[in-house]
Each structure stands twice: as structure tokens, then as C-alpha cells.
C-alpha positions in Angstrom: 63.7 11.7 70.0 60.7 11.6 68.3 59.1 12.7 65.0 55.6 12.6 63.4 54.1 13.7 60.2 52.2 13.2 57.5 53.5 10.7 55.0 52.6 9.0 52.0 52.9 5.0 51.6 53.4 3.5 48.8 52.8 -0.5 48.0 53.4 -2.5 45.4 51.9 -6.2 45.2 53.7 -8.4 42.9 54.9 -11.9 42.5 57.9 -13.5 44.0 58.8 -15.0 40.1 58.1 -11.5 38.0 61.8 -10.8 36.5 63.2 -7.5 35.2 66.4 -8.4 33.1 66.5 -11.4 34.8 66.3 -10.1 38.1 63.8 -10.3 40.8 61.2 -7.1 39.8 60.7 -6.6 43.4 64.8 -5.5 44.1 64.7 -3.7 41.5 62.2 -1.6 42.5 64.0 -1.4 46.3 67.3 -0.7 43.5 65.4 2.2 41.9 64.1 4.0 45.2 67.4 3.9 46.9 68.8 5.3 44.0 65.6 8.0 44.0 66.7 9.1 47.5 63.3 7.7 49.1 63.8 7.3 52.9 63.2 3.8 53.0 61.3 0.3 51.6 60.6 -3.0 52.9 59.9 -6.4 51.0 57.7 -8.4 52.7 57.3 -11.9 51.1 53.9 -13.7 51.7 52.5 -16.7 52.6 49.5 -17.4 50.6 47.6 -15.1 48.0 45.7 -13.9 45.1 44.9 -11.4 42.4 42.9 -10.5 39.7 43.4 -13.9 38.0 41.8 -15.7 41.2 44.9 -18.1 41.2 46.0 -18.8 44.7 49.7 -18.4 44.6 51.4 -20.3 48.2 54.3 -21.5 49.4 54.8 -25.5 49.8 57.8 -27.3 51.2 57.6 -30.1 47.8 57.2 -27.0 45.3 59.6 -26.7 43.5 59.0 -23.3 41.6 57.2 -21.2 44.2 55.4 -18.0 43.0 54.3 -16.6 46.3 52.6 -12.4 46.5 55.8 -9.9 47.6 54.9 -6.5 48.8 57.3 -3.8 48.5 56.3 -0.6 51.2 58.0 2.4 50.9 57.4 5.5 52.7 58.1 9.5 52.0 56.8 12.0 51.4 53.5 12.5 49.0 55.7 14.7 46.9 58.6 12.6 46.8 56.6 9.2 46.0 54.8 10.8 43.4 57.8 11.8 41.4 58.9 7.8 42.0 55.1 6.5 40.5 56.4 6.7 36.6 59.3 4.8 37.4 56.9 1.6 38.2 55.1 2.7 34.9 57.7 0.5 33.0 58.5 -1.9 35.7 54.9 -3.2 37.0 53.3 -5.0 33.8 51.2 -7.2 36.2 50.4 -6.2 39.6 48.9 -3.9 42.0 50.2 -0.2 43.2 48.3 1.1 46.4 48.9 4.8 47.8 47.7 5.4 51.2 48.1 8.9 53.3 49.7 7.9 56.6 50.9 9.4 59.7 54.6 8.2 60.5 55.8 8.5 63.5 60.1 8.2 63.6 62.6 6.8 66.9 65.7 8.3 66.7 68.3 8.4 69.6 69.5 11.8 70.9 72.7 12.7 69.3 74.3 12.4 73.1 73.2 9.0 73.4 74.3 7.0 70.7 76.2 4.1 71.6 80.2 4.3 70.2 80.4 1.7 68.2 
């Protein structure tokens, strides 16, 4: 079966090293939209990049503290990521939130042909 719609995407550019409490910001904010009900997010880690400061941030095999860009993508509804944005209010202290208006398009099998598993 499949779905389409409009959809609202929501991503977040951070480092790999920013810490909330000690823990990586970027589960946190995957912690914080599963707990919001949001339908799904994704952290992508990156290879090489940079931000406002103009520092290149990339990864290296002899590195030994590695503070590489993380993008965290979630997708939902405009509504539904819109009543998420204040939650990143206190999280995000240095970073970038983009919102883009997107047509998502969803694969799901037919109820009859899932496999038994």
C-alpha cells in the first residue's frame, strides 16, 4: 500500500560532541520526539563540515576526540512538529533548525501480506 501527503520535515544540525546531562544532545532529541509521539527521526552522522564559526569539523582515523556535524530528520505533520519546536528551545544552544514543507510518500504492506513472523 501506498500513502502520500503533505508533511513537514524537521532538521536539526549539531555536533557529534554537544552533551545534554552528559549525554549525546542528538539522542536526546530522538529521546524527546519518541516520547512526543512524532512518527519517526533519523541521525545521520557526517563526514566533513562547517558552521557559522567557519571551523571545519571531520572525521580522521588518528583523532582522538572527533567533533563531526550530526543531523537529526524527523518527519510529521506541520502541526505536530510545530508543537515539538519549543522543546529544542532549551536543548539547541549552538546549532542550526531547518523546517522544510515536503511531500512524503509511505510503503506499507497490505495487512494480507505480511509475512508471520
Amino acid at each position: 500500500m501506498k500513502r502520500s501527503g503533505r508533511a513537514m520535515r524537521l532538521s536539526v544540525f549539531v555536533g557529534e560532541a554537544d552533551l545534554w546531562h552528559h549525554r549525546p544532545l542528538y539522542g536526546e532529541i530522538v529521546h524527546r520526539a519518541h516520547k512526543a509521539g512524532l512518527a519517526g527521526a533519523t541521525v545521520l552522522r557526517g563526514v566533513e563540515g562547517y558552521g557559522a564559526t567557519s571551523h571545519i569539523h571531520t572525521s580522521h582515523p588518528f583523532r582522538l576526540s572527533q567533533d563531526v556535524p550530526v543531523l537529526v530528520m524527523i518527519v510529521d505533520t506541520e502541526q505536530r512538529i510545530r508543537d515539538f519546536l519549543p522543546q529544542l528551545d532549551g536543548l539547541v544552544t549552538g546549532g542550526l533548525v531547518v523546517l522544510d514543507e515536503v511531500e512524503a510518500i509511505r510503503y506499507a504492506a497490505e495487512p494480507s501480506h505480511r509475512r508471520a513472523g
